[in-house]
N, CA, C and O of each residue as an XYZ file, in Angstrom:
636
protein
N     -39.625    -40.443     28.094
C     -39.772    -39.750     26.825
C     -38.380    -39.515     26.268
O     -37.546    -38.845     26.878
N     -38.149    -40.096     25.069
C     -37.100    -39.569     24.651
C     -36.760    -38.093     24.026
O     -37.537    -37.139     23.990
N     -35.429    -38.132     23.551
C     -35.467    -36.357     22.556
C     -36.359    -36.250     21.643
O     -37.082    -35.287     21.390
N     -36.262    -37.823     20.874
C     -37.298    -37.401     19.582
C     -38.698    -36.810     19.942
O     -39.202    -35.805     19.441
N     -39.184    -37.544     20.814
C     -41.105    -36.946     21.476
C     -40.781    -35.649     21.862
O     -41.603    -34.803     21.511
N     -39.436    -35.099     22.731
C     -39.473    -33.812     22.932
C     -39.479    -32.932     21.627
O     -40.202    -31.983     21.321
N     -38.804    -33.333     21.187
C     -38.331    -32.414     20.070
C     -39.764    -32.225     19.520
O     -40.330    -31.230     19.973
N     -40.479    -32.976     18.630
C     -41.821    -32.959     18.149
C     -42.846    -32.116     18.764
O     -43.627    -31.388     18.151
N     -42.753    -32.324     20.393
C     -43.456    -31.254     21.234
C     -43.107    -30.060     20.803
O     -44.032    -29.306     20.499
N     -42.197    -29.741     20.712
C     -41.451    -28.279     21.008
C     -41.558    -27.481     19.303
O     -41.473    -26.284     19.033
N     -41.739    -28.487     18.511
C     -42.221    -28.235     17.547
C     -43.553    -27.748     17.482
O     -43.809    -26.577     17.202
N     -44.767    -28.973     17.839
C     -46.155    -28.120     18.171
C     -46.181    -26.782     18.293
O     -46.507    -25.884     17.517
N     -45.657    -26.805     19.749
C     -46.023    -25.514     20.626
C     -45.783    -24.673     19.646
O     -46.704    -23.912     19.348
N     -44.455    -24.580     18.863
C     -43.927    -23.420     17.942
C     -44.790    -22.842     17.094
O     -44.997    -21.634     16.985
N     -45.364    -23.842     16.406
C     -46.219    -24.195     15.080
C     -47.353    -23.889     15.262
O     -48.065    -23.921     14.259
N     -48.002    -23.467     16.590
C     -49.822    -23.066     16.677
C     -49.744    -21.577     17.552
O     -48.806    -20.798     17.717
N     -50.711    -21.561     17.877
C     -50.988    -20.367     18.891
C     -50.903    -21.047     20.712
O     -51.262    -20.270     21.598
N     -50.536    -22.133     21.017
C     -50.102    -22.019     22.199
C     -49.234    -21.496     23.041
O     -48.131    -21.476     22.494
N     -49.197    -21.054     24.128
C     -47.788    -20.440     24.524
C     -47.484    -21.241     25.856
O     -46.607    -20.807     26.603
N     -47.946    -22.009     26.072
C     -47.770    -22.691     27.305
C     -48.196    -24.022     27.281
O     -49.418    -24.140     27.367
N     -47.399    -25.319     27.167
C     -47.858    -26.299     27.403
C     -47.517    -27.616     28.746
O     -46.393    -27.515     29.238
N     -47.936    -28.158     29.010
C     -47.423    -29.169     30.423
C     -48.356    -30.039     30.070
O     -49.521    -29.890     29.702
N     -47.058    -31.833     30.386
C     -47.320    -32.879     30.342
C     -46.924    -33.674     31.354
O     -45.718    -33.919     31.381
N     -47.646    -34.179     32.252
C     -47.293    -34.752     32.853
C     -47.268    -36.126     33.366
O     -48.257    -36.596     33.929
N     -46.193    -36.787     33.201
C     -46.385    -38.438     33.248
C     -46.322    -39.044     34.751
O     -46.571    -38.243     35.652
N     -45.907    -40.845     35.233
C     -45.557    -41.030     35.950
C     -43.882    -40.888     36.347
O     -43.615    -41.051     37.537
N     -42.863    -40.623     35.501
C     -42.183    -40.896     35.912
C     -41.237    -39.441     35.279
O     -40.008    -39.378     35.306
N     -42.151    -38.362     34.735
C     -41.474    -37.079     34.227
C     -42.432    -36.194     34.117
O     -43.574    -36.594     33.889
N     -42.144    -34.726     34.267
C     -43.308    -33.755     34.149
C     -42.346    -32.973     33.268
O     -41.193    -32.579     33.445
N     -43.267    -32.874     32.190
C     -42.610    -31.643     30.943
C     -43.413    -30.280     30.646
O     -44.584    -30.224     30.268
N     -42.525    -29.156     30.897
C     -43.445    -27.968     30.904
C     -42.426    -26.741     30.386
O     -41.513    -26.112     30.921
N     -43.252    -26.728     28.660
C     -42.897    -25.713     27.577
C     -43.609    -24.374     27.784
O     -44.750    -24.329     28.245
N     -42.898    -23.257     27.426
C     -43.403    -22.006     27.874
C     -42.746    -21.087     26.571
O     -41.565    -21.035     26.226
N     -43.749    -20.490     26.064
C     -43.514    -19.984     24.575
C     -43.408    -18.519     24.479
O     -44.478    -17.925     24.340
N     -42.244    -17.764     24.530
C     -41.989    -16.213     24.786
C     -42.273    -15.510     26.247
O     -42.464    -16.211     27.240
N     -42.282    -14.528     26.285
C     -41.825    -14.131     27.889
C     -42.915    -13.212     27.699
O     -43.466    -12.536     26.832
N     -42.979    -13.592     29.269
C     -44.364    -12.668     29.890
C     -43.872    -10.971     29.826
O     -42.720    -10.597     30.044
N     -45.058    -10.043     29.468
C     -44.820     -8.874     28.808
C     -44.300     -8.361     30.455
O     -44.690     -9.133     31.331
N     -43.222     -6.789     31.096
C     -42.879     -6.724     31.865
C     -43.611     -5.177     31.763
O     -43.557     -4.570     30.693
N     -44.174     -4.692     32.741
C     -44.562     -3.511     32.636
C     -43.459     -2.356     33.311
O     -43.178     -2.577     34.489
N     -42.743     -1.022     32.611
C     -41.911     -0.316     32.912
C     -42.476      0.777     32.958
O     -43.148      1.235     32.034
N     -42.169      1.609     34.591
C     -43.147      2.607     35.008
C     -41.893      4.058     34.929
O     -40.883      4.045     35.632
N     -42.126      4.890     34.229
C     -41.064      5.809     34.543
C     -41.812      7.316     35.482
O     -42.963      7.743     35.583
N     -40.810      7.652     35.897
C     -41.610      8.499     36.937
C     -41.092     10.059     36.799
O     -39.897     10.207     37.054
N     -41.878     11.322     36.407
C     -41.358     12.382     35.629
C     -40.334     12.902     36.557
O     -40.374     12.178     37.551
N     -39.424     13.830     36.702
C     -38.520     14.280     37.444
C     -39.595     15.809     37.968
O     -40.421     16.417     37.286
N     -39.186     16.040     39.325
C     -40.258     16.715     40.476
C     -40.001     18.009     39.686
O     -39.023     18.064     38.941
N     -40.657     18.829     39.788
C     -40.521     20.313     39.438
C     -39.212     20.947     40.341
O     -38.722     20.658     41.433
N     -38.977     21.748     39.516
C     -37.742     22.501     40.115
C     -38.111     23.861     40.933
O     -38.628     24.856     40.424
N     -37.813     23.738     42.040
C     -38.500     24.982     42.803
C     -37.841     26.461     42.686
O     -36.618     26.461     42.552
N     -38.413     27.571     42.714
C     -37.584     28.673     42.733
C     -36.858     28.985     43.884
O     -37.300     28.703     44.997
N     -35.399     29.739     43.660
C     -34.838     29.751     44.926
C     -35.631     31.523     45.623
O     -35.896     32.501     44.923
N     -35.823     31.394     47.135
C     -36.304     33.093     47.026
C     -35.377     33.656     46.927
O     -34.399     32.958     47.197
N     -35.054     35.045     46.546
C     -33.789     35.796     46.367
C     -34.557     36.592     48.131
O     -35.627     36.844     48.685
N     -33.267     36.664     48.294
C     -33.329     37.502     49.464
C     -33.821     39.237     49.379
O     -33.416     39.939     48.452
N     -34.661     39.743     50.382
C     -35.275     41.000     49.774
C     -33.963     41.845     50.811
O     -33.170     41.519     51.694
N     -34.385     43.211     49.977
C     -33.086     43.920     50.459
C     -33.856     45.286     51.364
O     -34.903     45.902     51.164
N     -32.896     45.385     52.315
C     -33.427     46.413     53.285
C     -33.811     47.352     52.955
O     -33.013     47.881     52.181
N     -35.280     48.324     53.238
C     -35.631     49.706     52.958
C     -34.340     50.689     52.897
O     -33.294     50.529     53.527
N     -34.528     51.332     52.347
C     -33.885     52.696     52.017
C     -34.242     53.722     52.521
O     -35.381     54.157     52.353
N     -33.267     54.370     53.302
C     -33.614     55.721     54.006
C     -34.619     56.382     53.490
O     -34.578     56.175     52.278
N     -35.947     57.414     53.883
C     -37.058     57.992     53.380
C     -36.174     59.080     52.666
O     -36.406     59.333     51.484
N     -35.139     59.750     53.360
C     -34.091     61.136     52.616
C     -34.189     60.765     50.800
O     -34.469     61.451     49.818
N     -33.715     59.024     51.048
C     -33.033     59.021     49.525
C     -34.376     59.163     48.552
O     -35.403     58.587     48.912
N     -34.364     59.934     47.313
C     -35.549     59.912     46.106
C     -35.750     58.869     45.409
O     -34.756     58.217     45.092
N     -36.812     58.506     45.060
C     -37.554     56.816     44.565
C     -36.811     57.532     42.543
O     -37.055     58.396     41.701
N     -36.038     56.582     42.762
C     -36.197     57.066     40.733
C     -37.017     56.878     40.181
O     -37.939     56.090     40.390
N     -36.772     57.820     39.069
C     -37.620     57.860     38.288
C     -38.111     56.981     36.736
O     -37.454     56.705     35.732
N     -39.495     56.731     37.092
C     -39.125     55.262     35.725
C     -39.259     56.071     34.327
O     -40.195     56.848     34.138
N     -37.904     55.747     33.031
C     -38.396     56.637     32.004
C     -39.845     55.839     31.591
O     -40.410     54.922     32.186
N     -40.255     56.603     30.242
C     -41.129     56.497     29.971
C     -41.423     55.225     29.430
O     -40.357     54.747     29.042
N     -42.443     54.381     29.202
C     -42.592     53.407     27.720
C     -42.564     53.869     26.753
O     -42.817     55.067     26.619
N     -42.257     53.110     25.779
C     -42.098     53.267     24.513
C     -42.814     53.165     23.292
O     -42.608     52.419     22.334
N     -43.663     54.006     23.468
C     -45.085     53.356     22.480
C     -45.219     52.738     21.385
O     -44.576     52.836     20.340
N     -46.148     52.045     21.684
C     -46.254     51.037     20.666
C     -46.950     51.419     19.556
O     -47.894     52.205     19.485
N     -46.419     50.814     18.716
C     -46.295     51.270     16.869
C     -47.876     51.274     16.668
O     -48.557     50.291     16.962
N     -48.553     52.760     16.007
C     -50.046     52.904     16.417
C     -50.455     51.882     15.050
O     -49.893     51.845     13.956
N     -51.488     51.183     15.474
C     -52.455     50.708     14.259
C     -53.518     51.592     14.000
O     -54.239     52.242     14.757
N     -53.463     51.476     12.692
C     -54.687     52.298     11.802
C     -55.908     51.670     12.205
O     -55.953     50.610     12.829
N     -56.754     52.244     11.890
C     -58.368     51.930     12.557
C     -58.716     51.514     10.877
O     -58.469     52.160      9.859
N     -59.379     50.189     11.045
C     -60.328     49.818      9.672
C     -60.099     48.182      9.806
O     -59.668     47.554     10.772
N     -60.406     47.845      8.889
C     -60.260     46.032      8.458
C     -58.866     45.342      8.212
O     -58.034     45.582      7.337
N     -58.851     44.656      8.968
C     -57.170     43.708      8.385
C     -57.656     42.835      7.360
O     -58.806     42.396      7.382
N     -56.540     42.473      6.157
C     -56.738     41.780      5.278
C     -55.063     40.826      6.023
O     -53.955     41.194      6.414
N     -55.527     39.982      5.930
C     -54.792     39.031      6.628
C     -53.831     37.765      5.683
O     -54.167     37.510      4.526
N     -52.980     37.258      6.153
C     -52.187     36.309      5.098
C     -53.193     34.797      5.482
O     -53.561     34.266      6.530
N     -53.350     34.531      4.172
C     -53.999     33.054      3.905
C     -53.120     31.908      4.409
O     -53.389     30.899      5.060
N     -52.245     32.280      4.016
C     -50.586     30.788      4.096
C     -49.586     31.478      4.588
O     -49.401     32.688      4.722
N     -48.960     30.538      4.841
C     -46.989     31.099      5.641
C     -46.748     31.534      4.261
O     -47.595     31.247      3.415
N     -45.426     32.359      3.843
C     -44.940     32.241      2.513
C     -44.104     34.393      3.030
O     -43.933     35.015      4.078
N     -43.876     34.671      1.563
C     -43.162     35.794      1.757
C     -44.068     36.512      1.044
O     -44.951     36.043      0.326
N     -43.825     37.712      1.262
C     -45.135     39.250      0.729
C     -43.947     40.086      0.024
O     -42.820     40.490      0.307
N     -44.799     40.109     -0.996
C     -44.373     40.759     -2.491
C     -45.282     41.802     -2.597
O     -46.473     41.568     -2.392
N     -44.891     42.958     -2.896
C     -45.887     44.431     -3.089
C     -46.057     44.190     -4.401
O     -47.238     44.075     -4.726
N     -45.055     44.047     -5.489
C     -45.626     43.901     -6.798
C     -45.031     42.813     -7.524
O     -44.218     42.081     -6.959
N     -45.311     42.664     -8.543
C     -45.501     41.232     -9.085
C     -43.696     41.099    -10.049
O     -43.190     40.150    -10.648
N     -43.238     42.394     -9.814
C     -41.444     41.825    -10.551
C     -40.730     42.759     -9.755
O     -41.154     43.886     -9.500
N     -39.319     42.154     -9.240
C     -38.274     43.800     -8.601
C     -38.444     44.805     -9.029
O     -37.880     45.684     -8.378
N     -39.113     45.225    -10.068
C     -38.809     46.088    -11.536
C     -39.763     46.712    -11.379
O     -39.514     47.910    -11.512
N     -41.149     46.435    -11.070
C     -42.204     46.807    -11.640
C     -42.856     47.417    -10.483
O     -42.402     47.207     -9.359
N     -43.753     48.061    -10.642
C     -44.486     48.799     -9.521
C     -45.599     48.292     -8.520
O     -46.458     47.419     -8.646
N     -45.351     48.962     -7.705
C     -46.294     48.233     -6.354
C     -47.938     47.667     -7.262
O     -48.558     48.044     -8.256
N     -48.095     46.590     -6.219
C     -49.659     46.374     -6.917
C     -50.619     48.155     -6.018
O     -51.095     49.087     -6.666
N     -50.594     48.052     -4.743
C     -51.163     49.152     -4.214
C     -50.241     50.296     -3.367
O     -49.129     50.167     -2.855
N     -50.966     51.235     -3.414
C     -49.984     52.605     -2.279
C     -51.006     52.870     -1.139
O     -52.183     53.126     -1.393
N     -50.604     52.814     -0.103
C     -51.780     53.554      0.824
C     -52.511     55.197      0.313
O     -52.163     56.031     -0.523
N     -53.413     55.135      1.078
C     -54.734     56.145      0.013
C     -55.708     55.269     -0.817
O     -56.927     55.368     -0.679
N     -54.880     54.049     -2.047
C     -55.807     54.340     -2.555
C     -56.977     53.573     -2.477
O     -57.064     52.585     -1.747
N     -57.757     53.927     -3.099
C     -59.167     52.869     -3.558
C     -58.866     51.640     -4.744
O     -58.486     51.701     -5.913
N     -59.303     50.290     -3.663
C     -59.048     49.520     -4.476
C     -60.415     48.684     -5.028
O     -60.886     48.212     -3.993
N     -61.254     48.285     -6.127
C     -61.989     46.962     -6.173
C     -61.989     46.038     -5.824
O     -61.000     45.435     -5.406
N     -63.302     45.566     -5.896
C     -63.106     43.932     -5.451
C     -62.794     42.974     -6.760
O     -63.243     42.854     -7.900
N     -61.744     42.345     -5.929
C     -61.080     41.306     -7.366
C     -59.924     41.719     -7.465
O     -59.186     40.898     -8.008
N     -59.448     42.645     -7.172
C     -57.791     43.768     -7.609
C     -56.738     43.164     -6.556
O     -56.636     43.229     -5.331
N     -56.253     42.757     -7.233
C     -55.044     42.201     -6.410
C     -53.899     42.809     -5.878
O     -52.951     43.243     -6.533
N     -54.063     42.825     -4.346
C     -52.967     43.796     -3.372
C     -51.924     43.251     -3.353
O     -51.041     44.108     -3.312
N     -51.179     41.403     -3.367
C     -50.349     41.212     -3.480
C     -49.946     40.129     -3.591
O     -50.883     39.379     -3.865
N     -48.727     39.459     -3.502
C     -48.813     38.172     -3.491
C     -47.501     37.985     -2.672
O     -46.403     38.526     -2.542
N     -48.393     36.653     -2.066
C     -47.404     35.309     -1.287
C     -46.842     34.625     -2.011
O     -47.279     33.749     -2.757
N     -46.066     34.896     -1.880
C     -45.236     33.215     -2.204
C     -44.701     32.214     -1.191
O     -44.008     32.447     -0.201
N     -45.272     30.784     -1.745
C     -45.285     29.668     -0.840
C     -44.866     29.082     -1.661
O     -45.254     29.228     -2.820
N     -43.610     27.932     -1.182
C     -43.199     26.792     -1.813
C     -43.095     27.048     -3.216
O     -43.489     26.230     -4.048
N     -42.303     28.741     -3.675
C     -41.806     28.581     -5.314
C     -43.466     28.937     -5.888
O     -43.449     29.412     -7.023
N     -44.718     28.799     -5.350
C     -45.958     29.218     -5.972
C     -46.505     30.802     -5.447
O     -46.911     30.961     -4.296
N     -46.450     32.040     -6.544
C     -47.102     32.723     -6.308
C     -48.692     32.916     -6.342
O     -49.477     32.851     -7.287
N     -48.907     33.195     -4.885
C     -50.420     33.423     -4.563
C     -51.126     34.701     -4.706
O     -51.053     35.322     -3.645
N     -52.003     35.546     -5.915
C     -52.238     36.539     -5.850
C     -53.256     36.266     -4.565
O     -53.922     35.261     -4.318
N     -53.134     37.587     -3.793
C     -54.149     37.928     -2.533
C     -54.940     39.181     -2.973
O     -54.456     40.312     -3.021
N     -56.392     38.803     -3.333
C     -57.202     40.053     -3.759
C     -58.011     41.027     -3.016
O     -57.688     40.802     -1.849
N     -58.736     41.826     -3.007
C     -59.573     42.371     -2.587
C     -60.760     41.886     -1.714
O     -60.384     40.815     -2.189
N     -61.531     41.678     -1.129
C     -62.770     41.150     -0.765
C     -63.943     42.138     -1.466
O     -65.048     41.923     -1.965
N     -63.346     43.002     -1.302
C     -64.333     44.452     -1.046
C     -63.987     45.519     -1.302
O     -62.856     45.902     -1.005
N     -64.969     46.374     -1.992
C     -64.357     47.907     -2.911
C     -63.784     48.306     -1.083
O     -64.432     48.070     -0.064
N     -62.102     49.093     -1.197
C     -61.683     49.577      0.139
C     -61.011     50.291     -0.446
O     -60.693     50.222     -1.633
N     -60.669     51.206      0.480
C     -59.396     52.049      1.022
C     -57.951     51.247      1.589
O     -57.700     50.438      2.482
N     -57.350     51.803      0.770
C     -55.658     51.105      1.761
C     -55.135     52.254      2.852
O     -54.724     53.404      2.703
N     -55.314     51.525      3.852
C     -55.330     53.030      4.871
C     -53.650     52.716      5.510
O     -52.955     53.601      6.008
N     -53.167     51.063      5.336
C     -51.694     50.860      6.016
C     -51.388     49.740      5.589
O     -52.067     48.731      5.778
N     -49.719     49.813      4.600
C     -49.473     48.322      4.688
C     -48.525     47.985      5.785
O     -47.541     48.709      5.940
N     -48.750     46.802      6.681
C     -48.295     46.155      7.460
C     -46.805     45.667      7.560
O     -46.025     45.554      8.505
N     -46.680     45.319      5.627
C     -45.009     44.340      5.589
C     -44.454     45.194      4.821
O     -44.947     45.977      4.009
N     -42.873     44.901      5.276
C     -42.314     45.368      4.149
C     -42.208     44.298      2.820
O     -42.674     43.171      2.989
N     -41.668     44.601      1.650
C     -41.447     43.808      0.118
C     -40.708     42.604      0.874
O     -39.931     42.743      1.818
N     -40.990     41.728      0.442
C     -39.955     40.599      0.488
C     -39.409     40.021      2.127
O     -38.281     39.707      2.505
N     -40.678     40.042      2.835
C     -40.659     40.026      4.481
C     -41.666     39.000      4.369
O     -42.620     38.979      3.591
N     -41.264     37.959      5.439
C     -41.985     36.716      5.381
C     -43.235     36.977      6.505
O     -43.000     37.772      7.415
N     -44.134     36.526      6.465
C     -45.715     36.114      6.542
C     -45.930     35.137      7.435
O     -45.384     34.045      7.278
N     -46.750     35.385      8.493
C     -47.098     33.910      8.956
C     -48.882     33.983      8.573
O     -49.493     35.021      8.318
N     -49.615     32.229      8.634
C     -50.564     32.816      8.641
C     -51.800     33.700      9.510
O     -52.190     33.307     10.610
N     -52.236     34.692      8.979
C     -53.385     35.331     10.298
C     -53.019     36.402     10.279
O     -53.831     37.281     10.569
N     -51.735     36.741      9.951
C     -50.766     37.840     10.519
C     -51.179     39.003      9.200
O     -51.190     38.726      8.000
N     -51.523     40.441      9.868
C     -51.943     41.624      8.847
C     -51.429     42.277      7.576
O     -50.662     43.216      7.788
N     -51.679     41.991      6.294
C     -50.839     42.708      5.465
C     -51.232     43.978      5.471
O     -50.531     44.871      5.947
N     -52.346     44.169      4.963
C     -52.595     45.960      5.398
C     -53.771     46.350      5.997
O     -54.369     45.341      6.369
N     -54.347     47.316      6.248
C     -55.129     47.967      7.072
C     -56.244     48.446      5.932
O     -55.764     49.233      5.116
N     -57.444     48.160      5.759
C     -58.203     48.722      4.703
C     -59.618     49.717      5.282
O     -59.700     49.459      6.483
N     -60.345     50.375      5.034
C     -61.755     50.911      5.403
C     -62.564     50.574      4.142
O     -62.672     50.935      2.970
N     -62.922     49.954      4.750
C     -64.546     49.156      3.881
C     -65.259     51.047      2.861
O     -65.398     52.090      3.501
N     -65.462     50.977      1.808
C     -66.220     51.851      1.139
C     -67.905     51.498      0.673
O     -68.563     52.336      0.057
């Protein structure tokens, strides 16, 4: 076989969907092989890191007094009633300009439809309304304190 028949072969193979071809004559065996067999790479996670034990330290004479633990620090009481909760991430606005006055004050009675405040998300203010004639018994944020969503703006009692 000369170059030219090879060459033409090697062309085929290129030119279709074969990836493997063999010819074999009396006096030559020709065997084309078209891209490489895929190699599979196994990585293996690194072992957990064990804790070291700290060494425990010898009892203490019964004479010496066990201190004393101060107290905890109690945790900031929640008002009893309904959370009205943030819809979207964004920041909580009490009223609708620096200037201007809160939309609500705790105490009062609000309607349904009356808007307690707004988020702002992405440059868009979101009024957040009422569900339900309530009481504002606690607001949660301060002005201009960012929001996640779920998280309580104020504390209401259903009327």
């Amino acid at each position: 076989m000369d170059i030219k028949d090879l060459k033409s072969l090697i062309k085929m193979v290129t030119e279709t969907d074969i990836t493997e071809f063999e010819l074999e004559g009396a006096e030559e065996k020709i065997h084309i092989k078209r891209g490489c067999t895929p190699q599979v790479v196994q990585y293996q996670a690194p072992a957990p890191m064990m804790a070291i034990p700290q060494p425990v330290a010898a009892p203490v004479a019964a004479a010496a007094p066990a201190p004393v633990a101060a107290p905890a620090a109690p945790a900031p009481a929640v008002a009893a009633g309904k959370e009205v909760a943030s819809p979207i991430v964004g920041t909580f606005y009490r009223a609708p300009a620096p200037d201007a006055a809160p939309y609500v004050e705790v105490g009062q009675v609000v309607e349904k439809g009356q808007v307690l405040c707004i988020v702002e998300a992405m440059k868009l203010m979101n009024e957040i309304e009422a569900e339900f004639r309530c009481k504002i018994v606690q607001i949660c944020k301060e002005n201009a304190q960012p929001v996640e969503f779920g998280e309580p703006l104020f504390i209401v009692e259903p009327m």
